[in-house]
Each structure stands twice: as C-alpha cells, then as structure tokens.
N, C-alpha and C positions, 0 to 999 in steps of 0.2 A: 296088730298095729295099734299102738297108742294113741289116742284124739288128745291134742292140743286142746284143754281147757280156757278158750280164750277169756272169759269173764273174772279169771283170776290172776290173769298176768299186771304187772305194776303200774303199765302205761293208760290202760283203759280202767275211766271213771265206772263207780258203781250204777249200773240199770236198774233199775225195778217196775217191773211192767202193774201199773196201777188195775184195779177191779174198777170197773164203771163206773160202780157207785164213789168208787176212791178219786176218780179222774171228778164228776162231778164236782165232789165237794171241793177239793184245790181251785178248779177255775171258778165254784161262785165265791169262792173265798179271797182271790185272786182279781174275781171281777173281769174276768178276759171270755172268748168264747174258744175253741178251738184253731179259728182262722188268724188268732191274734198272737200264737205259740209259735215258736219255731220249729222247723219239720224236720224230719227225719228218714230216711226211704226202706222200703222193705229190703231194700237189697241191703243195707248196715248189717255188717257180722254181728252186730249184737242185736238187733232186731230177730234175725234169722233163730239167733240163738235162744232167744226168750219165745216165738214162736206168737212174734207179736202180728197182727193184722192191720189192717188201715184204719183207724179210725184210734184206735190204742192210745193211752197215753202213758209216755213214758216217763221216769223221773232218775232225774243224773242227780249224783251226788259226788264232789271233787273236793280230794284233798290237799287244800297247800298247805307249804309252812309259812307261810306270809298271812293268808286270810284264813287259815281255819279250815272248816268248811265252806264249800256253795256246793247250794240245790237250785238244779234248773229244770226243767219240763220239755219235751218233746211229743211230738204227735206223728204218729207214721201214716207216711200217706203213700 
C-alpha cells in the first residue's frame, strides 16, 4: 500500500520544523515570546508528520499569486 505524501500535495503550505536554536533567533528577532504566536495542535497532520512536539516551532511558508510569498510561525502545543 502506497502512503499519501501529504506534505507535497498543492493545497497545504510549506512546514519546516525549526531547531531550537532556529525558533530562538526568529522570536528575539521578532521580539515575541512563545505565548505571543499562534498555535498549532499535535494532532495537525502536518505536525504528526514532521514529528513535531509541544513546544516546537514551526514556520509556514504560502504561496500566492497576489502577494508572493508569506512566512508565518506556529508553536505546537
């Protein structure tokens, strides 16, 4: 049986699970603390699938044809 690679389908933005030291530098860069971020739940198929934890931060990246890009942050709780 074939697995559905969901992280490569059209409709879902790029994830990228940050390294600690990587999450650090964005929020003092950012000036936010983690409480300040929008969440994200462990149960998110794309959580599950990066093999993310609580505390993780994660970074979306979306493509429009309007604006470009946008990068936005998530923290899984």
């Amino acid at each position: 049986m074939t697995r559905l690679d969901i992280s490569r389908h059209v409709l879902v933005s790029t994830h990228i699970l940050l390294t600690k030291e990587e999450a650090e530098k964005v929020m003092k860069e950012l000036g936010v603390t983690p409480d300040d971020l929008p969440k994200i739940t462990t149960r998110d198929p794309m959580v599950k699938y990066l093999k993310a934890k609580r505390g993780d931060l994660i970074k979306l990246i979306r493509n429009s044809p309007t604006a470009g890009q946008s990068v936005s942050y998530r923290v899984v709780v």
